[in-house]
N, C-alpha and C positions, 0 to 999 in steps of 0.2 A: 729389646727382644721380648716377642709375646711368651707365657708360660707355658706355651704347649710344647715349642722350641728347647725352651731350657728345660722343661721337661726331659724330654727327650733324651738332651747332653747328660742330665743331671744322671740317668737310668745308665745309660753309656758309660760313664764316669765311672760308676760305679761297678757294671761289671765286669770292664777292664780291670779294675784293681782288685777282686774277686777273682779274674782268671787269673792274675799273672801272681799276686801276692797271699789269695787266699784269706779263709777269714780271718788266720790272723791276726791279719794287719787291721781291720775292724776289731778283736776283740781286745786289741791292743789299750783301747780307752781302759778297759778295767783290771790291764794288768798294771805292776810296779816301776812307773820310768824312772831310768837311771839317773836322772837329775832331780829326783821326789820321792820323799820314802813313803808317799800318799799318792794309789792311784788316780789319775785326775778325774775320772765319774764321782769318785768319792770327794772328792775337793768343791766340784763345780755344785754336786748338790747339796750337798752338807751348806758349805760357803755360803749359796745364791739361798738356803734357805733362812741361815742364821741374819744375814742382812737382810732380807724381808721382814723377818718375823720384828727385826729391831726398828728399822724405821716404819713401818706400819703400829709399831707398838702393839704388838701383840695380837693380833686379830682374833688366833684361835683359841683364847680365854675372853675377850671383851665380847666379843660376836656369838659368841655360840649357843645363846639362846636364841637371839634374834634368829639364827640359821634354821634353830627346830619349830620357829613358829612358823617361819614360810612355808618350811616343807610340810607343815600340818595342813597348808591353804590358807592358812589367815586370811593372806593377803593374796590369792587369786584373782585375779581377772579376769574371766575366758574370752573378754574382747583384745587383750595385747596382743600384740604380732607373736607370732611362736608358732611352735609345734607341738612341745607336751606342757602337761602344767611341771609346777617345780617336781614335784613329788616323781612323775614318771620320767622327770629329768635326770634325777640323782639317783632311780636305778636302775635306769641305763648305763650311766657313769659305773655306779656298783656291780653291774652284772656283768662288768667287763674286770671289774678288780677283784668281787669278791667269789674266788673261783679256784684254779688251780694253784694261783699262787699262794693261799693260806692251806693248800692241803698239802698240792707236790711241795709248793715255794717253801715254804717255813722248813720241812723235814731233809728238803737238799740243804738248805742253811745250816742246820743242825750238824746232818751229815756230813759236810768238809769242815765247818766253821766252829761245831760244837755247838754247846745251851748258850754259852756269851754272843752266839750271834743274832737271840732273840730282842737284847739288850739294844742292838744298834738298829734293828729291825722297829723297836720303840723312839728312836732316836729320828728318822726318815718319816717316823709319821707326825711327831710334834711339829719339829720345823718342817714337813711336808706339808701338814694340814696350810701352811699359810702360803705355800706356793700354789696349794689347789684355789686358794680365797685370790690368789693375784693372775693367774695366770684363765680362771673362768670367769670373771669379772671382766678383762680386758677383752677376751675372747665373746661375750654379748656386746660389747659395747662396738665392736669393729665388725659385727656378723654384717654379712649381705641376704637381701630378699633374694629370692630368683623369679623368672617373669612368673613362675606355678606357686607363689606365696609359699615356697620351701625354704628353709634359714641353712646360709652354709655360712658356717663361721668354725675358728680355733686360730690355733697359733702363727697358721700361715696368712690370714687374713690381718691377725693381727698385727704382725710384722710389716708384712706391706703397706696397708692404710695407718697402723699405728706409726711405723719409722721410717716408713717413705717407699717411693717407687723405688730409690736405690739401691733400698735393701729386701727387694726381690727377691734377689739369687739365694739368699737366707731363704725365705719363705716357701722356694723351690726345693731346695736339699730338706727343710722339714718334711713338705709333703712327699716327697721320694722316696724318703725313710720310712716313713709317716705307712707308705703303702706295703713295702718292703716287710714292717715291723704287723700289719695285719694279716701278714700270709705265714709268717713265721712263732713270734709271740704270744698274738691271738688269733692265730689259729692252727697251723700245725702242733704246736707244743699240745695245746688243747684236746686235739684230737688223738695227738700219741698217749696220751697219759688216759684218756678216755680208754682206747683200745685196749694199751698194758694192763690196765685195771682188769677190764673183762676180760682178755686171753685167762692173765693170772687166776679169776674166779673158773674159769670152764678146764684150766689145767687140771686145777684143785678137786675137780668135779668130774671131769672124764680121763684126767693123766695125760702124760705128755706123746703118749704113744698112738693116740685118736687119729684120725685124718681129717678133722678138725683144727686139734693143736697141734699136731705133727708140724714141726718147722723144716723146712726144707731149703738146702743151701744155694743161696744163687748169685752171689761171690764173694771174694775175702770179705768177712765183716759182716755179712748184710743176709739175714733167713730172713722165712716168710712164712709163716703159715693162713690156711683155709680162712680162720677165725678173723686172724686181722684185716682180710680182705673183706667180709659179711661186713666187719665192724665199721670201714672205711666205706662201705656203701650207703650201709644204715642212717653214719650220722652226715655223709653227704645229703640224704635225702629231707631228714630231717633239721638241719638247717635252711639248706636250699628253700623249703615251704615258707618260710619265715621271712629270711631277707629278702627274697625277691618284690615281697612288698611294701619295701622302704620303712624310712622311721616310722610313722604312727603303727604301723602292725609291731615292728620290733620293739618301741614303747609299751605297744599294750602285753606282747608277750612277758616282758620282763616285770613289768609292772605286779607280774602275778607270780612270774616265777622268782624273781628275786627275794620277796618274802619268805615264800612256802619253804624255798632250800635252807636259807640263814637259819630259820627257827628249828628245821630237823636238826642240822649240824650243832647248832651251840645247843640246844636241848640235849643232846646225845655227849658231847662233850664235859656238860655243867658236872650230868649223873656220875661221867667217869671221876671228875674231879670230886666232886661231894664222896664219892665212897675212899678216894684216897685225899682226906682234907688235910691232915696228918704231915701230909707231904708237899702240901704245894709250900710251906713255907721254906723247907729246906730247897724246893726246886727254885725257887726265883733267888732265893740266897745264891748258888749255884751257878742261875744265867749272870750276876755280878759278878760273883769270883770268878766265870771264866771268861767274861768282857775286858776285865781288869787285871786280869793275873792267870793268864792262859800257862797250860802246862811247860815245866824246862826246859820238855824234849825240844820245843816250837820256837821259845821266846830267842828272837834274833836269826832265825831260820827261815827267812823267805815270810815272815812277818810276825807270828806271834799274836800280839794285839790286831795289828793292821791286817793278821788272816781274817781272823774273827770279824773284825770289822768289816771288809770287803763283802764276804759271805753274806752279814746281814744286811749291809746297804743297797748288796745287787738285789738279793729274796725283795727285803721292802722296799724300793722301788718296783719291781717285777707285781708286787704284792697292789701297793695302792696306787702305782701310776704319779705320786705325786711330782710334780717339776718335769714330767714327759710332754705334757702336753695333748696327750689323749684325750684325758677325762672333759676337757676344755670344748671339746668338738661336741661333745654330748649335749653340756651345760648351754652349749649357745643356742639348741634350739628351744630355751626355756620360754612360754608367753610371761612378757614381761619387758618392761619399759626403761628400770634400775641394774644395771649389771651386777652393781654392789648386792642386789638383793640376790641375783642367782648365786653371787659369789660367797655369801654365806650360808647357801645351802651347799655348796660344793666342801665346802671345810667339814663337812659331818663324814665325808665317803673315808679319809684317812682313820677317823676315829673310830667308825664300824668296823672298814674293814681291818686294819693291823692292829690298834689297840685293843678291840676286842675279839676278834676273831680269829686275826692270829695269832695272839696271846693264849687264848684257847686251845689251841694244835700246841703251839710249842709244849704249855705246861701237861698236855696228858703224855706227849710223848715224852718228856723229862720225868715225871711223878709216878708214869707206870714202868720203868726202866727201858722202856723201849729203844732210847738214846744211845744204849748200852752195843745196838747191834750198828755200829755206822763206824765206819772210816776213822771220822776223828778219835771216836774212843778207842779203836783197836791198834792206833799210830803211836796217840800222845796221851791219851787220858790216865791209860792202862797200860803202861811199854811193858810191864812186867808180865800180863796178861797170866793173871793167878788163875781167872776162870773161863782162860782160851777156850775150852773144851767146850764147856758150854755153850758159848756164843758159835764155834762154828757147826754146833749141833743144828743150832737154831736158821742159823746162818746170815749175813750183811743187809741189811734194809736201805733204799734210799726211795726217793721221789714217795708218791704216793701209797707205795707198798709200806714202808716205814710206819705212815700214819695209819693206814690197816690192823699194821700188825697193834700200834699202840690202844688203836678201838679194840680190836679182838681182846688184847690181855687185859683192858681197865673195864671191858662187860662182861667178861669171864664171868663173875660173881651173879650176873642173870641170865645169860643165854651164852652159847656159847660162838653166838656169828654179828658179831658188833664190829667185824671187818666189811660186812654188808653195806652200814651203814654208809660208810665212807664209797664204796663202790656207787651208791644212787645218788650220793653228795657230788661225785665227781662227777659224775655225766649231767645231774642238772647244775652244777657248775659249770663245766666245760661248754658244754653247748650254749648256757644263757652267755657266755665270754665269748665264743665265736660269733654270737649272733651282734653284738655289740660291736665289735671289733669291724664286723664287715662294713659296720658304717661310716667309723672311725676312714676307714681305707674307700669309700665309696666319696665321703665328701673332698678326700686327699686327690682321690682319683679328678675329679669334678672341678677343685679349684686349678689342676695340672692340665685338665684337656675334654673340660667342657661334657653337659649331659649325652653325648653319645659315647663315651666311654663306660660309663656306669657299667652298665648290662655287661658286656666285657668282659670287666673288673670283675663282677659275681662271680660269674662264670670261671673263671679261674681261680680266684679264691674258694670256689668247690671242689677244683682241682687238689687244690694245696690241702680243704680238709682229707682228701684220701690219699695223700702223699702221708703226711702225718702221722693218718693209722697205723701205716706200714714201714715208718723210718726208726732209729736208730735214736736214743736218749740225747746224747752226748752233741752229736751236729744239731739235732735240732735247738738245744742250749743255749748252746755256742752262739749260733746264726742271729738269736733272737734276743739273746744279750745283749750282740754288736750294733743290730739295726737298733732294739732301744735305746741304748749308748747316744748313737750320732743323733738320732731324734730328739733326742733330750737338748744338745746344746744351744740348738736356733731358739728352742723355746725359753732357758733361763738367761739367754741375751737378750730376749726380748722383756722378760719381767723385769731385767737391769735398767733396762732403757729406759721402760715407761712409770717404773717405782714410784718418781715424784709428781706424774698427774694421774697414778690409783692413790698415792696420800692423797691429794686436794680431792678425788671423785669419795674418795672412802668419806672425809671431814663434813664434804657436805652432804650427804646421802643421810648420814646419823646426826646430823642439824638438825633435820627436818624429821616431825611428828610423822609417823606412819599407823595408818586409822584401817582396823580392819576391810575388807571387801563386803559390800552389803549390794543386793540388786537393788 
């Protein structure tokens, strides 16, 4: 059966079991099966990640200088077959990760899971980092040219040409998800938290009673106001500019924007921290004690540890993509000859983004008490709630507003709108993540049914950015959970598979002397 066929079935497949059984039954991967007191997302990636990291022996401590020389250029080429050089390779990968997940991602974690979920959130990117080093490695090494010297490659190329024609239907269901997981993850999520952000600033600024933000009911569940439809046109427009012109434009975009947003946000974050330094020691003391020893009300209650856990592992996956197989589709269009060399420039994207970046969210919303207005604390942290009053003065934070409110209270001491901050973090986050993402889902599109689909595919995937604007937190979540869930497992079956010829490709790649690039 050609791929365009099982395409087809695969899409079918799928939202048959979407109408009859609902997401549910998708989001079922990261709830508690009755026969595992470990849900299996948390099993398969944790598992597939500690067995890499052990028979690779370690990549993401031996490798990781070599990884920042390449991305410096060392070793460029600009005659290799490719697209970007390493550098514009790994922030495109980055501008798909480093985005909502460390702003919304880290404070929803917080917010059901508590500070201990930042802990496991640290756990997803050590053994991530080496499924990012396994899984874009294998992903260059299995790319195809196309007749226009364009590189499609990632996990579904890998699977195929890597473990055979038989395993196809594997390389189908990724890329279905693969698409599924860019109209939802990256990019409706993207887009809502974009919108929420800004309604939230122009509430703040003209009240709820505008015919701006006036919301108005249009059935159970689901308002709408003026704003969020501007705001879903807006970044319709303003992505649309961008992908329409394939990777080398979306490299070069990110290329610049990926920088410029990191250094606002952790610059803005370091200040918060520096002025409460006092307290980051008792904060990270804190994400351990509540990793390890979550509160009484919880422990054996629908999980306890394994909340906290779940929480952090769904945020850090969400967060750096590691073991999905996303980042992989980026990395292969690197110029470049050695997969292993792309593949240690891919192990840097976990440790930017979650070791340091979200580690930076967690600790200012932990160290300026922000932590204090979320779910977990008002359930389990505080059952006695001595300073109820307070908190509902203030009132519940989650997704992005959370880390708002944590900027606003920890730049209190220079200005008083350091919730700003996070408002322009999030839009050129969000948009540099949807612009990524569309490509992710253009070459999924591509390998499923061929270059006249692409154009297509945009085209509704702009759709999906103005659905976003104007949807609802909770489904879009949900949705985006489930699709990266299923996308995830074709990808760490295939790093299972090929493990012991990336050892023999890794052993001899670092045999060999590698001599800067010189014309």
């Amino acid at each position: 059966m050609n791929r365009s066929k099982a395409g087809i079935i695969s899409f079918a497949v799928i939202l048959i079991i979407l109408v009859f059984f609902g997401v549910d039954f998708f989001e079922s991967i990261w709830s508690f099966p009755s026969f595992s007191p470990i849900p299996l997302m948390v099993f398969a990636l944790v598992g597939t990640g500690i067995f890499t990291t052990i028979k690779l022996g370690f990549p993401q401590l031996r490798y990781l200088k070599h990884g920042i020389n390449v991305t410096r250029g060392k070793y460029d080429n600009p005659d290799d077959e490719g697209d970007l050089n390493h550098f514009r390779a790994l922030t495109t990968a980055l501008s798909a990760t480093v985005g909502i997940g460390n702003i919304a991602g880290v404070a929803t974690a917080i917010y059901y899971g508590g500070p201990g979920a930042l802990f496991w959130m640290w756990v997803t990117a050590f053994f991530g980092t080496t499924l990012k080093f396994a899984e874009c490695s294998l992903a260059l090494k299995y790319r195809e040219i196309d007749s226009d010297g364009m590189t499609a490659g990632g996990p579904m190329y890998t699977i195929e040409s890597g473990m055979g024609r038989n395993w196809r239907w594997l390389a189908v269901a990724f890329a279905s998800f693969a698409v599924i997981c860019s109209f939802a993850t990256g990019n409706a999520i993207q887009a809502f938290t974009v919108s929420d952000q800004i309604y939230s600033e122009m509430s703040q600024f003209l009240g709820t009673e505008h015919f701006l933000t006036l919301k108005h009911h249009i059935w159970t569940g689901f308002e709408l106001s003026v704003q969020q439809v501007i705001n879903g046109v807006i970044l319709v427009g303003i992505i649309g500019m961008v992908i329409i012109g394939g990777i080398k434009r979306i490299g070069y975009v990110t290329g610049y924007l990926a920088p410029i947003m990191a250094v606002i946000y952790v610059f803005a974050a370091s200040i918060i921290l520096l002025a409460n330094f006092d307290k980051i020691g008792p904060s990270i003391a804190l994400v351990f004690e509540m990793a390890f020893n979550p509160p009484a009300t919880i422990a054996g209650a629908g999980g306890g540890i394994l909340l906290t856990m779940l929480w952090g592992i769904k945020r850090g996956l969400y967060s750096n993509e590691a073991g999905q197989g996303s980042a992989a589709i980026a990395h292969s269009t690197a110029k470049t000859k050695y997969p292993i060399r792309e593949g240690s420039v891919a192990m840097l994207g976990p440790f930017i983004d979650t070791i340091i970046i979200c580690t930076l969210t967690g600790l200012v919303i932990i160290s300026t008490g922000a932590w204090q207005h979320t779910q977990f604390y008002m359930n389990f942290a505080d059952p006695t709630l001595t300073h109820v009053k307070d908190i509902l003065e203030v009132g519940l934070f989650n997704s992005s507003l959370l880390t708002s409110f944590a900027f606003k209270e920890g730049l209190s001491f220079l200005f008083s709108y350091g919730d700003k901050i996070v408002t322009i973090s999030v839009l050129l986050f969000a948009v540099s993540t949807a612009i990524s993402w569309s490509f992710y889902g253009d070459r999924s599109v591509f390998y499923l049914f061929g270059k006249k689909a692409i154009l297509p595919y945009k085209w509704i995937f702009l759709v999906f950015v103005f659905i976003g604007a104007i949807a609802e937190l909770e489904a879009i979540w949900a949705f985006g959970d489930a699709a990266l869930g299923f996308m995830t497992f074709p990808n760490l079956i295939s790093v299972i598979f090929l493990s012991t010829a990336l050892k023999k490709m890794t052993k001899i790649y670092f045999s060999q002397e590698h001599l800067p690039y010189k014309k």
